[in-house]
N, C-alpha and C positions, 0 to 999 in steps of 0.2 A: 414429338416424343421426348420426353427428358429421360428417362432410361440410361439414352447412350451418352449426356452428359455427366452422369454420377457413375457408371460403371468403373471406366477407366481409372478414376481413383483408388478404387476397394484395391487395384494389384498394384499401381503404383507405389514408390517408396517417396512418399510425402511426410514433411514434420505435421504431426498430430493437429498442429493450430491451424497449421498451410490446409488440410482437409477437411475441416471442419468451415473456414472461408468461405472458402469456395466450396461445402455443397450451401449456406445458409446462401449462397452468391445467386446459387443457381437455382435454387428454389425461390427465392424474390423474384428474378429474370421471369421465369417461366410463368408463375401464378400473375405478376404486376400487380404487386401489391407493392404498401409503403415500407414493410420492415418484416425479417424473419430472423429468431432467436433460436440460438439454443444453449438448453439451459440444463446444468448437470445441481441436481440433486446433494446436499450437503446437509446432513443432520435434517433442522425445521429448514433451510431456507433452498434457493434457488438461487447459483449466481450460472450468470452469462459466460459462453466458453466462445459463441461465436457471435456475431450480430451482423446484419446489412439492411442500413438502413435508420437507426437509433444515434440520436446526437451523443458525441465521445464518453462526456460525464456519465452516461447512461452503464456502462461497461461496468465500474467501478461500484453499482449497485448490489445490493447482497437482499432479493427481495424474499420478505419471511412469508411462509406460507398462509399463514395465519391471517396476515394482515391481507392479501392479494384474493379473494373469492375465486375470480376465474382462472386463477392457475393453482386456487384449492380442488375447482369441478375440474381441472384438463388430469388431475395428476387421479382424481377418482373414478377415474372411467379408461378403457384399453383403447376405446373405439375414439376416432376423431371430435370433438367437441367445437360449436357453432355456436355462437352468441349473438342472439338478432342484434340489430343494431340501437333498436331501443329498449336492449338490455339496461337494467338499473344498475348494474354491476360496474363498477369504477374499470377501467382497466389500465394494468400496471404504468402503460407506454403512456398514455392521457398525456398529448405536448412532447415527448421523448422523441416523435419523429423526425428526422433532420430535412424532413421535407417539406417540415412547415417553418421553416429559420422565425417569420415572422413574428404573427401574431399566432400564440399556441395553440392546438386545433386536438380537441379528443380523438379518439380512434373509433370509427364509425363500423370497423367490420372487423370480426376476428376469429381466428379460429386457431386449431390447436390439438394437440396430441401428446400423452405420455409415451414414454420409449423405455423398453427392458431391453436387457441383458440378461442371459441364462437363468430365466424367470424373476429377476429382481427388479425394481422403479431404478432407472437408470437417471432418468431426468422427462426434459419436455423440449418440445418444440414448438414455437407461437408463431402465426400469421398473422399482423393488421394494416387496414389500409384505413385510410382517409376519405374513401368512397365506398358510402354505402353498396350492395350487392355484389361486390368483388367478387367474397365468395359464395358463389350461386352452389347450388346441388350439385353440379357437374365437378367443379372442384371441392366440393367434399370429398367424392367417390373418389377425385385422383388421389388426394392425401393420402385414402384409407387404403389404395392398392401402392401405393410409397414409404409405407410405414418397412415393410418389412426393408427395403435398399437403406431407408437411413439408417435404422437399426444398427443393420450389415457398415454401413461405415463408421459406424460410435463402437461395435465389439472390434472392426478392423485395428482403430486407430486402438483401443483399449492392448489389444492384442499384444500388438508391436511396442508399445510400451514396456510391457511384463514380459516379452522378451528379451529386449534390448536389457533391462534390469537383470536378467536372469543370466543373461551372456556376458554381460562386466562383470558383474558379480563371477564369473566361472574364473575370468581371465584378469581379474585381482584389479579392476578399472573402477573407477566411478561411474555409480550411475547416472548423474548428474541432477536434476532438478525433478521432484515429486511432479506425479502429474498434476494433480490437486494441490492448491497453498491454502491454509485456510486463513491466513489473516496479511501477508504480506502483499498491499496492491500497488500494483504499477507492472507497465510493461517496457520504458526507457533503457536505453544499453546501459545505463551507470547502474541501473536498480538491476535488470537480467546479467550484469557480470556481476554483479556484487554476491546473487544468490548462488552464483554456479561456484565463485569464489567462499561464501559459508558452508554449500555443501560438502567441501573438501577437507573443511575443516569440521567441520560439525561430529565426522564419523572418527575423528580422532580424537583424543583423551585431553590435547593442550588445553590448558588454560589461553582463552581470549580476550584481549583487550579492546572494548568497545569505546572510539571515542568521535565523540562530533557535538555538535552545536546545542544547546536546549531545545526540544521538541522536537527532533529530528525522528523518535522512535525508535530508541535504543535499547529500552524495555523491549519490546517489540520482537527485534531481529535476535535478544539473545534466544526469546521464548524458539521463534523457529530453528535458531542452533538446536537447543533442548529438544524439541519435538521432530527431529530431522537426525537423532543421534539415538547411540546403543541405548542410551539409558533417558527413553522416550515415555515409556511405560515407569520409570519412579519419578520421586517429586525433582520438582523446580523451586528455590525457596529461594524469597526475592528480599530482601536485606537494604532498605534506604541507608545506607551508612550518614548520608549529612540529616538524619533524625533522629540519630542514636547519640543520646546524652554520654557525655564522655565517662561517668561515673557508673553506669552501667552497660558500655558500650561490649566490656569484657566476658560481663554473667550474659548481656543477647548473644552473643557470637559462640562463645564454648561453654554454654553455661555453668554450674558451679552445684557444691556439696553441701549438706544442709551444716548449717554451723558457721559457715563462711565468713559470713559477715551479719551484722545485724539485722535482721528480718528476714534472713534465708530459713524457713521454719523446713526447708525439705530437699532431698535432692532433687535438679533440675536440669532438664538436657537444654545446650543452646540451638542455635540455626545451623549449626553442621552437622548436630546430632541431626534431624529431622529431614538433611539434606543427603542423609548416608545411601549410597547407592546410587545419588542423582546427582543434580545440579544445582548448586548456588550462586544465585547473580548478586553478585556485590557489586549496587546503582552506586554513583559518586564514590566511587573508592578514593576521591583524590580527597575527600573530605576526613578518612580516620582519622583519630590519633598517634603520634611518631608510638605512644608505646604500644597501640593495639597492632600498628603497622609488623614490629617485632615478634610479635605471638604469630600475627597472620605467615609472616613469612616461614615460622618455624611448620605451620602447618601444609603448605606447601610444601616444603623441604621436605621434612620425615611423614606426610599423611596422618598427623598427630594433633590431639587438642590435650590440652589440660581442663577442667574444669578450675574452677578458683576455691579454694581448698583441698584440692583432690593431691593425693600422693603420687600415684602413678598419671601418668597419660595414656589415651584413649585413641587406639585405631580409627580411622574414618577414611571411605571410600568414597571422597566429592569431589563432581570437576567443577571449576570453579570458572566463572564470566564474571569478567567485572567490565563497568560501564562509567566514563566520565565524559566531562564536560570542560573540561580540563587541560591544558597542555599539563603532563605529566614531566615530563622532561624536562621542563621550565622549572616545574616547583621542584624535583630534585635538585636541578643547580641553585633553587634560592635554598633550600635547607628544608624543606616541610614534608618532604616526602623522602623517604629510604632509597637509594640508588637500586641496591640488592633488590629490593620485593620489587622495586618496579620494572628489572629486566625477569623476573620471575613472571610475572603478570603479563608483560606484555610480549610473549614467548610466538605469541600469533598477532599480531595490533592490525587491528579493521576498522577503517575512518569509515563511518555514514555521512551520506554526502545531502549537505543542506534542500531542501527544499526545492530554490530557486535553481539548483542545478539539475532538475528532473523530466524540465519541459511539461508533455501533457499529461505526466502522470498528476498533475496538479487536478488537474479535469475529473481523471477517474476518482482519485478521494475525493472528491468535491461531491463528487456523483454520491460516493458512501455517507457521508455525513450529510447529505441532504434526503437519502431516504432514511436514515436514522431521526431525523427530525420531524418528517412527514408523519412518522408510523406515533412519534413522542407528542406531536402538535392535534394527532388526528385529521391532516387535510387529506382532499382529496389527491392532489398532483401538487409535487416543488420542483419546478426545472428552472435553468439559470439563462437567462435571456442573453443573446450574444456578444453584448455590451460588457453584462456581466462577468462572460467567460474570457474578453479580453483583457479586463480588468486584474482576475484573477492572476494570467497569464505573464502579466505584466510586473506585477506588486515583485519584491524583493523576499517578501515573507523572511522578515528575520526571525518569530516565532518559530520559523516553519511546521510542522503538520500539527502541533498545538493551537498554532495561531490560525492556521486555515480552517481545524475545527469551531474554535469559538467564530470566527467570523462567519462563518457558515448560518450555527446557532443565532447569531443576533441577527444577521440579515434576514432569515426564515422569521423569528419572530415581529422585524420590522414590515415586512412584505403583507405579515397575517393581517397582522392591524389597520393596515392601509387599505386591505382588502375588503377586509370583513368578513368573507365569507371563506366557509371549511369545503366546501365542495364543489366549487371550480379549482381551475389551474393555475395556480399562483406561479409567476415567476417572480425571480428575486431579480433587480434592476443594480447593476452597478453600484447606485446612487445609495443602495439598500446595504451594503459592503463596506463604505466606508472607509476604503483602504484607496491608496494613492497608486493610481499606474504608473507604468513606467515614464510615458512620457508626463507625470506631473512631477515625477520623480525632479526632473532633469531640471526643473524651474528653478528649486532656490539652491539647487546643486551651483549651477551658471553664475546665479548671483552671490552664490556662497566666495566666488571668486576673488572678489574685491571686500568682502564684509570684513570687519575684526570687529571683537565685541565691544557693546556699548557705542560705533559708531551710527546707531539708528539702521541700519543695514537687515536686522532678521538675524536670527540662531544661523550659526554655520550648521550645514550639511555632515551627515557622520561621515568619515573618513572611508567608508565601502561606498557611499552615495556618491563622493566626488569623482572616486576613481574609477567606477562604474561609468558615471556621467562623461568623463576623461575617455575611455575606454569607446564609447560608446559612439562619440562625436569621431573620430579619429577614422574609426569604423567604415561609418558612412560615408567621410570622406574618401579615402579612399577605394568605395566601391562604387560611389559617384565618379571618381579619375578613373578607374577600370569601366567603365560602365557597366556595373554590377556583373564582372567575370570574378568569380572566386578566387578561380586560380591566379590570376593575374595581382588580385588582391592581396594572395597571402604572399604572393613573391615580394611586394610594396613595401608589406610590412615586416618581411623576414621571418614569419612563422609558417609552419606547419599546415596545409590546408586542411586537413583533420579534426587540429586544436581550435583553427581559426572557426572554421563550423561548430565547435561547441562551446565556444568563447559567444559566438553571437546569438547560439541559443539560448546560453548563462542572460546575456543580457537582453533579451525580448525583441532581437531582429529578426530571427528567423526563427520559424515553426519548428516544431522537434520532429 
């Protein structure tokens, strides 16, 4: 009887994720099959809230309904749904299962279910294994008397959410993180405290200052400030400042009165007009001009624009995100940035943190960008072979998640070719990526040691690579003298055992 292992649950006071685990936990157990999902409903597509069984990248998938046939037929029918096993139907998991690490193995048997909530498509729940007849008839019928306890666990766990939200909300708390995110992935503590930390600010009026590395997705987290705040429901209006020509950098931002200047034939509202009510993300703000820097600050100050011509000035209700790449504070003390507007702007300042410091959320976008390729490419299955996935894990990604996406795109397009064929299960091979592990990192790092240029030596190493490499060797050493006791380790080195565990998962020694 499994019964009495999902009971317990429904009264228990479990985090929503902790319940959702373990019943996908206990439904795998019980059936012995290879992988059980569950999958909550989003607009067209299907993302994963729970999985056991499904290699990590797999999590990080967002699969469109459209594109996926058999979980178009699970989501069109109430009743359990069986797909023989020489169904022609692709199925989404094809290679996804981590029980075949190997050589990648389709999914021979599957089966499946929609699930509501107070008569609405709630999401689905998928069964496959790797052996044909798994699910015999007998486990049909038990799915189809199971349906209503999972149910009862996806409204429990819904429940308690809309609770807890209803009860800070009484007693002036935060609610803390949506249940639903629609675009920010990863599950790492730097990425889970960063959003509990957005959310705090998000429901407040400040202006934030977004800064961190190129491609970190900075775009990105303002959009979830804006979409996670009062003013969710009016516009977002996103402003490249380092694209704005300096000569009319003044008529984009407050626009201007007809007459203004030569060729203004009308009047014309800027990006704040447009932005009134909501939000404007001012990207590279490190990039304005000293004199658009003085207008911006006035609007700031008084909630005021002028147009360029205009007599009077113009009320405007904008919260304002601005996003650099930039040390600000540097270019203030060189001269190119206003002291004033930039203690205005960075009234909240929130560093995004590279890439390389995320561990395996590296995996889960991997997983995203690789079925965005697949659905672009037309294949049948892209999964990343475990060579691959070390490789990933390893790289420094200084691009970071700019540079994981292209490298994604070229390796998938290198893999195809190689292949040839659109309907088997391609994986993509390390070799196909093109990017350097950690430990090839460490090669001309060592030799960078002794090199100076022009002595026939090789390019020195960038100054992150050395220290990394530094960093790295030092490491090992001493957890080779402790014989790999941490704590004994971090005493050696006189840090932190906390930092030192994230210090070595920054550099590729240990799993995240």
């Amino acid at each position: 009887m499994i019964e009495p292992l999902i009971l317990p649950d429904l009264v228990a006071e479990l985090p929503a994720a902790v319940r959702m685990q373990r019943l996908v936990h206990v439904l795998r157990e019980h059936f012995q099959c290879g992988a059980v999902v569950l999958l909550q409903r989003s607009e067209d597509c299907l993302k994963p809230l729970a999985a056991a069984g499904l290699v990590q990248e797999a999590l990080g998938r967002r699969f469109e309904i459209a594109s996926h046939p058999r979980l178009a037929a699970l989501i069109s029918r109430k009743e359990p749904t069986w797909f023989d096993p020489d169904s022609p139907l692709p199925d989404p998991y094809d290679g996804l299962l981590d029980s075949s690490p190997g050589e990648p193995l389709p999914v021979h048997d599957c089966m499946g279910v929609s699930l509501y909530g107070e008569g609405r498509l709630w999401g689905v729940l998928t069964m496959d294994a790797l052996r044909a007849g798994t699910f015999d008839e007998a486990a049909r019928r038990e799915l189809q008397a199971l349906i209503p306890l999972i149910e009862a666990c996806v409204r429990v766990t819904r429940l308690e959410q809309e609770n807890r939200t209803l009860r800070l909300s009484r007693t002036g708390e935060q609610p803390g993180l949506p249940a639903i995110d629609e675009h920010v992935l990863g599950h790492s503590p730097i990425i889970t405290g960063l959003l509990e930390e957005l959310s705090v600010v998000a429901d407040s009026e400040l202006p934030v200052l977004l800064s961190g590395e190129t491609g970190v997705g900075k775009e990105l987290f303002a959009r979830w400030v804006h979409s996670n705040s009062r003013r969710a429901d009016k516009p977002l209006i996103h402003v490249n400042c380092a694209a704005l020509p300096e000569t009319l950098a003044e008529s984009e931002l407050f626009g201007h009165v007809k007459g203004a200047f030569s060729g203004a034939m009308t009047d014309r509202g800027g990006r704040f007009d447009a932005a009134h009510g909501g939000t404007i993300l001012l990207d590279e703000v490190g990039e304005l001009p000293l004199s658009i820097q003085a207008k911006l600050l006035r609007t700031l100050q008084n909630g005021e624009i002028q147009r360029i011509g205009a007599d009077k000035p113009i009320k405007v209700d904008v919260r304002i995100i601005a996003a650099t790449n930039r040390k600000l504070a540097e270019s203030v003390a060189a001269g190119d940035f206003r002291a004033d507007l930039y203690h205005r702007l960075s009234v909240y300042p929130v560093p995004i943190p590279p890439l390389r410091d995320r561990g395996n959320d590296i995996l889960l976008l991997a997983g995203h960008f690789l079925e965005l390729n697949r659905i672009r490419l037309g294949v049948r299955s892209l999964r990343l072979s475990p060579e691959a996935e070390q490789a990933l894990l390893g790289y420094q990604w200084p691009g970071n998640v700019r540079e994981l996406e292209h490298v994604i795109s070229r390796a998938a397009l290198k893999a195809l070719g190689r292949n040839g064929s659109r309907q088997g299960i391609i994986s993509l091979e390390a070799a196909h990526l093109d990017i350097a592990s950690a430990a090839q990192v460490n090669e001309p790092v060592a030799d960078s040691l002794s090199a100076t240029p022009g002595d026939g030596a090789g390019e020195l190493a960038s100054l992150r690579q050395f220290t990394d490499a530094c960093q790295r060797q030092h490491l090992r050493a001493a957890l080779e003298r402790a014989n790999d006791n941490w704590a004994a380790a971090a005493r050696m080195l006189d840090i932190d055992p906390s930092n030192l565990h994230k210090l070595a998962k920054r550099l590729g020694l240990k799993a995240s």
